[in-house]
N, C-alpha and C positions, 0 to 999 in steps of 0.2 A: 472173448469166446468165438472159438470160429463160425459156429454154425449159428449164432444166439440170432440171425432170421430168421432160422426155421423153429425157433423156438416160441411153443405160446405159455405166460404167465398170468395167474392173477395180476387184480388190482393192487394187492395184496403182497404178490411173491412170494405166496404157500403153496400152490399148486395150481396142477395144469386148469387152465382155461381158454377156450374155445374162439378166438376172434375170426374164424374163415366165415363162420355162418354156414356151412356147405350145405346146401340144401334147404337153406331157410327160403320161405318167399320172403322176398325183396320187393312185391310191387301189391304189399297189400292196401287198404283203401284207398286213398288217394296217388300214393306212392308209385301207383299204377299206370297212370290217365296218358303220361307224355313220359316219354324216352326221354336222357340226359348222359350224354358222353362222361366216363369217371365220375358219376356220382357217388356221394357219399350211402351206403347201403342205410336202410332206416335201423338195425339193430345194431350198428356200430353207435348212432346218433344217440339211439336211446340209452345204452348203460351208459356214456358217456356224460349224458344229462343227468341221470338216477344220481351217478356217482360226484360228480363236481358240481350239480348245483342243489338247490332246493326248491320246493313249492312257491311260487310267486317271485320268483329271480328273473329279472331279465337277460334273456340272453342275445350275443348280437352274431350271427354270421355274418362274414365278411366278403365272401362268398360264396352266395345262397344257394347259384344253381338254379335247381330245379325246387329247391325248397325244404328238403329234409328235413331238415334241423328246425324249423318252422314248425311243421306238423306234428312231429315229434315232441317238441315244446307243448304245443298246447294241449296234447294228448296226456302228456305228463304236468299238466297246470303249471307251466309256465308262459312270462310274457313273452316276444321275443322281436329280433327285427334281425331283417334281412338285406344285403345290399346287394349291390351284383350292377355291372356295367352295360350288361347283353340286355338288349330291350324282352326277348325270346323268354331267359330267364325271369327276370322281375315282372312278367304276364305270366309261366309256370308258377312262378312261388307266390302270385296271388290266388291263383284259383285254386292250386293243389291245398291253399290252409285257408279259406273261406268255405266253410260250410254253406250246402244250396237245399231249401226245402223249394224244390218245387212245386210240389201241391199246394203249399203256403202262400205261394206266389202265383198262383193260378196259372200255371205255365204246363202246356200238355207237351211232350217231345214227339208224340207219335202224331199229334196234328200237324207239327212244325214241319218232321220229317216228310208227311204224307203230302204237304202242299210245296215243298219242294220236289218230287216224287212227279207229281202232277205239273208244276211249271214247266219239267224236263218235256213232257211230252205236248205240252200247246205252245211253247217259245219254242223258236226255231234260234240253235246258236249255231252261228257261223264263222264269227269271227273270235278267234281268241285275244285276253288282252292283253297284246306285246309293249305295254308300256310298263306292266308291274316287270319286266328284267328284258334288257334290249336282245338277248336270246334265251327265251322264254322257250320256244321249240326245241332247243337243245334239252332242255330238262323235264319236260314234259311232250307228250303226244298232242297233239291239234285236239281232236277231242277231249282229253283228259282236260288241259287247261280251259276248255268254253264252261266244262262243267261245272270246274271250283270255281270261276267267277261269278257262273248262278247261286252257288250253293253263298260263296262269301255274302255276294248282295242280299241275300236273303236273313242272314245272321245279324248283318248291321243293320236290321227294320227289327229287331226285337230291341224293345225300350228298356229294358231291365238290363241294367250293366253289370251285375253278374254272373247272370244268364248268357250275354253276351260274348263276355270275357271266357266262360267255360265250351261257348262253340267256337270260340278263335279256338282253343289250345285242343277241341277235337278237331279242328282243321287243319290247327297245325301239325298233329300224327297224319292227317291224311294226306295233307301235301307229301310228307316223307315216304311214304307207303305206297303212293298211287306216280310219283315223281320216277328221273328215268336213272337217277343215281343206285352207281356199283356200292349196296355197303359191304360188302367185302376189304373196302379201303377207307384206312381209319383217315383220310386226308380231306374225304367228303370233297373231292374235285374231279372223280372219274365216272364215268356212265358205263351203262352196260354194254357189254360188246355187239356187233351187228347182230349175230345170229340169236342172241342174247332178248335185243331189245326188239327183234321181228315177234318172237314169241310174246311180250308182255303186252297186253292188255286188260288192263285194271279196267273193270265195273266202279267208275268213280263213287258214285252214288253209294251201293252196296258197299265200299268198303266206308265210306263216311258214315252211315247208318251203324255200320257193326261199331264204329268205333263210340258212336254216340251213343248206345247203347249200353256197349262195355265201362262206358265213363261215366254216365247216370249211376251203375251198379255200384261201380265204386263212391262216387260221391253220396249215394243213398246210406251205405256202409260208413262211411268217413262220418252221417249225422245220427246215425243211431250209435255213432260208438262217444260221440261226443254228448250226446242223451243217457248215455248211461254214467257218466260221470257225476252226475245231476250237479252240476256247477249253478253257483248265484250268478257269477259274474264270469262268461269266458273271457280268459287272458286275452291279452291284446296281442295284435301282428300287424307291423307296419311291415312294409318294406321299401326301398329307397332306390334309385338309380344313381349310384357316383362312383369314382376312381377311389379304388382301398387305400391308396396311397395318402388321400388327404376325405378323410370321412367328416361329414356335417353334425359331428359329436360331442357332447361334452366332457371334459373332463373326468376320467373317475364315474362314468356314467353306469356300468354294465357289468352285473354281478358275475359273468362267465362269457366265452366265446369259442364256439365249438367253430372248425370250418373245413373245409378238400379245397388247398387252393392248388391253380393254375402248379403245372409239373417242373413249367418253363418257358419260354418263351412261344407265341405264339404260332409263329412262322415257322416254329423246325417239331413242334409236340403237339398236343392235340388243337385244332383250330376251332374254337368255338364261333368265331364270329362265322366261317367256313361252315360251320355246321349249321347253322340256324341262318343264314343269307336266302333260303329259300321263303321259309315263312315269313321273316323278317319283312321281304319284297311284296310276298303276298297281301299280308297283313297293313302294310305301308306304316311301318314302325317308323316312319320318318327317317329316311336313306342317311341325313346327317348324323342321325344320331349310332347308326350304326357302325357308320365309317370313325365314330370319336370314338365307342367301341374298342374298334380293334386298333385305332390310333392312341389310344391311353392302356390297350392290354398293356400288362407288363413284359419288360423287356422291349417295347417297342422304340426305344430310342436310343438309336446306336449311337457309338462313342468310340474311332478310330482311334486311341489311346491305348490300347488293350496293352500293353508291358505298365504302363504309368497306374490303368484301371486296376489292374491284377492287384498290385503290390497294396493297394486301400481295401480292397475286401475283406472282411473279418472270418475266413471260410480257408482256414487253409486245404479243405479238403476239397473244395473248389478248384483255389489256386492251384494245387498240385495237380489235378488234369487239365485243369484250362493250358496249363505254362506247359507241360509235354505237347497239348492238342497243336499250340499256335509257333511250333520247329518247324511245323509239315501244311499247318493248314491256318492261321490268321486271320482269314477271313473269313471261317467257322467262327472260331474265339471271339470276332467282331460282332457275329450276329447272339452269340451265349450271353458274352459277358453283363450284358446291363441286366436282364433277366434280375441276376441275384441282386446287382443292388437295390432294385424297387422292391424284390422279394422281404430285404433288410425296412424298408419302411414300411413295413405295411404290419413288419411286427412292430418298428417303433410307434406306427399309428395304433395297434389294437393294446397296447400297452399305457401308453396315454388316455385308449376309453375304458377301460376297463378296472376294477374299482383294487384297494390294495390286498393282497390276500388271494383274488380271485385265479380262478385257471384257466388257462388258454389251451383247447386240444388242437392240434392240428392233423390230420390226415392225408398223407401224401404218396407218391408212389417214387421209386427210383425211374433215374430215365440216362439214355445212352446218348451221346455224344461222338459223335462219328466213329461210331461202333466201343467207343470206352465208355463203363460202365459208370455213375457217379449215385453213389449212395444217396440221396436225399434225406436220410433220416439223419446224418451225420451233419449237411449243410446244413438240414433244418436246425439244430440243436445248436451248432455254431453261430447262427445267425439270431436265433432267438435270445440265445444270452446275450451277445452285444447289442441288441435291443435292450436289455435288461433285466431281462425274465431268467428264473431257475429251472433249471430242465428237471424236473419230478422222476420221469418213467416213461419209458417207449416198448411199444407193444407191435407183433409183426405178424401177418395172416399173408397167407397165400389167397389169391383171388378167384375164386372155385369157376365164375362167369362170369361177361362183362357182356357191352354192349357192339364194342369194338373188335375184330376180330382177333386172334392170338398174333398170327402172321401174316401181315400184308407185301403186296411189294416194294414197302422200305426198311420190311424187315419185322422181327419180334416187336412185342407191344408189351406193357407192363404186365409182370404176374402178378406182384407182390405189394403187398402196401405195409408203410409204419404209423402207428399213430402213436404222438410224440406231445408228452403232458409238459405243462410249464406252470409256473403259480409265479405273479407279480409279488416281487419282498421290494 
């Protein structure tokens, strides 16, 4: 079919159904709290869970993200776990699927706020700390960073480690927020321009407050929707930090696996480790673990082989732009190629956890290669069969809004996403 992208179908194949969401909220209860580059929207998550799992299934994303598939799970009384390599991420996908009764916990946010509020004005800061990033001033204002240092040390004297974990991840919007980066570019490496960054000066403080306030609202909402479920027992939610390639699973473990993975390689499509290096710093996620991060993203290890690689890939539709792309440019091809075959393990790994019979949804977007277009729903489906999965049914939504802008200065950015059904036979 030519146009069967622009085309939306049931689950079914009887008639039209709606996968854009256009104008749904996307950022309700928790869903809300923290920003995440090509996240999975939570109502794509949710029919997908209705439809392929059942009440008390566990289910495993493989990459969590920011969490979606998580919250979603338990909101629909499922188990679930989540993995993810970004230290950023596996802190989002804890606190967005942990319910917090504050009051329960005897924890006031307006006290917390107000004596941070107050230390502002009897501490004299002077020096900002240039040890959380050796140019710390580049990304931040002299005053802006003395602030979030006060506000940070004040965070890590609360004893409650949920409590905790829920003011890193409103500090980590505020680093974003209050920081000196152009998001007009989806590359998360550029600042704002001179004239640009004369003008900005952030009220640290006021924008931390709104945000901790915005994020209580939500978290309040997240436990009265999980109170009205009146559950004996809430589902469980782990979540893990490892490489998708070789997950800490059993066998046959996981009654389904819903997931948005990575588009492509790191270094040429969206950079997550790029994107979260600010908080990450802040936060002091442990610098090691960040650099294994993006030293274990996929695609990250090249292989000058590229005629010899090609010809082993299960993708002809891969193969067929890669081998036009590397007449003119090869050492494009050299940084693409490995991409897909970690992409290739990671279905043979979620195929291995995941139980017989069970479905795997995957969620993906097309992405360009020096300016040639490559289908991803088509590598997706090629790839997952030689993994060994049956491709069921692929479904196509245009992307109404994203996080990242439509056009930066490397050009257009994804419209479009497929989300591509498989069942283990």
């Amino acid at each position: 079919m030519k146009n069967r992208k622009t085309a939306q179908t049931t689950l079914s194949g009887k008639k039209i159904e709606d996968w854009d969401f256009a104008g749904a909220d996307t950022s309700y209860l928790t869903h809300g709290i923290h920003k995440y580059p090509a996240r999975m929207i939570p109502q794509i998550a949710n029919r997908l869970i209705k439809v392929y799992s059942k009440e008390d299934d566990t289910i495993l994303d493989p990459f969590c993200g920011s969490g979606t598939v998580l919250v979603e799970s338990l909101l629909l009384r499922r188990n679930s776990v989540g993995n993810d390599i970004n230290p950023l991420a596996v802190l989002l996908t804890k606190v967005k699927s942990t319910p917090i009764e504050f009051r329960k916990l005897n924890f006031n946010m307006t006290d917390f706020l107000s004596g941070i509020n107050d230390g502002f004005k009897t501490n004299k800061l002077i020096e900002p700390p240039k040890d959380i990033l050796p140019n710390l001033l580049h990304w931040f204002r002299e005053d802006v960073a003395c602030r979030l240092d006060f506000i940070l040390n004040e965070i890590n004297k609360v004893k409650n480690d949920d409590i905790k974990d829920f003011l890193k991840v409103v500090f980590s919007k505020t680093v974003f927020d209050v920081s000196n980066i152009d998001h007009r570019s989806s590359r998360f490496i550029r600042i704002l321009q001179p004239d640009e960054l004369s003008k900005f000066k952030p009220n640290t403080f006021a924008v931390f407050s709104k945000n901790t306030f915005d994020s209580l609202k939500m978290m309040n909402e997240f436990v009265r929707e999980i109170e009205k479920l009146g559950l004996k027992r809430i589902p469980t939610v782990r979540i893990t930090k490892n490489d998708a390639r070789k997950l800490p699973f059993k066998d046959n473990e996981f009654d389904c696996s819903i997931t948005s993975p990575p588009y492509g390689e790191e270094k040429n499509t969206i950079g997550y480790a790029r994107w979260s290096k600010l908080s990450v710093a802040w936060l002091k996620m442990n610098h090691g673990s960040m650099n294994k991060a993006e030293k274990n993203a996929l695609g990250s290890m090249v292989n000058k082989d590229v005629v010899g690689r090609l010809k082993e890939l299960p993708s002809k539709t891969t193969i067929n732009v890669l081998y036009e792309l590397a007449k003119t440019d090869e050492e494009r091809v050299i940084d693409a190629l490995p991409f897909f075959f970690d992409y290739l393990k990671t279905f043979e790994e979620v195929y291995r956890i995941v139980k017989d019979g069970a479905y795997y949804c995957v969620v993906v977007g097309d992405r360009m290669i020096r300016k040639r277009s490559l289908d991803m729903e088509k590598v997706t489906v090629e790839l997952g069969n030689a993994a060994g999965f049956r491709h069921v049914n692929s479904f196509f939504r245009k992307i109404p809004m994203k996080m990242i802008p439509w056009k930066t200065p490397t050009g257009e950015t994804i419209s479009r996403e497929s989300i591509v059904i498989f069942q283990k036979v």
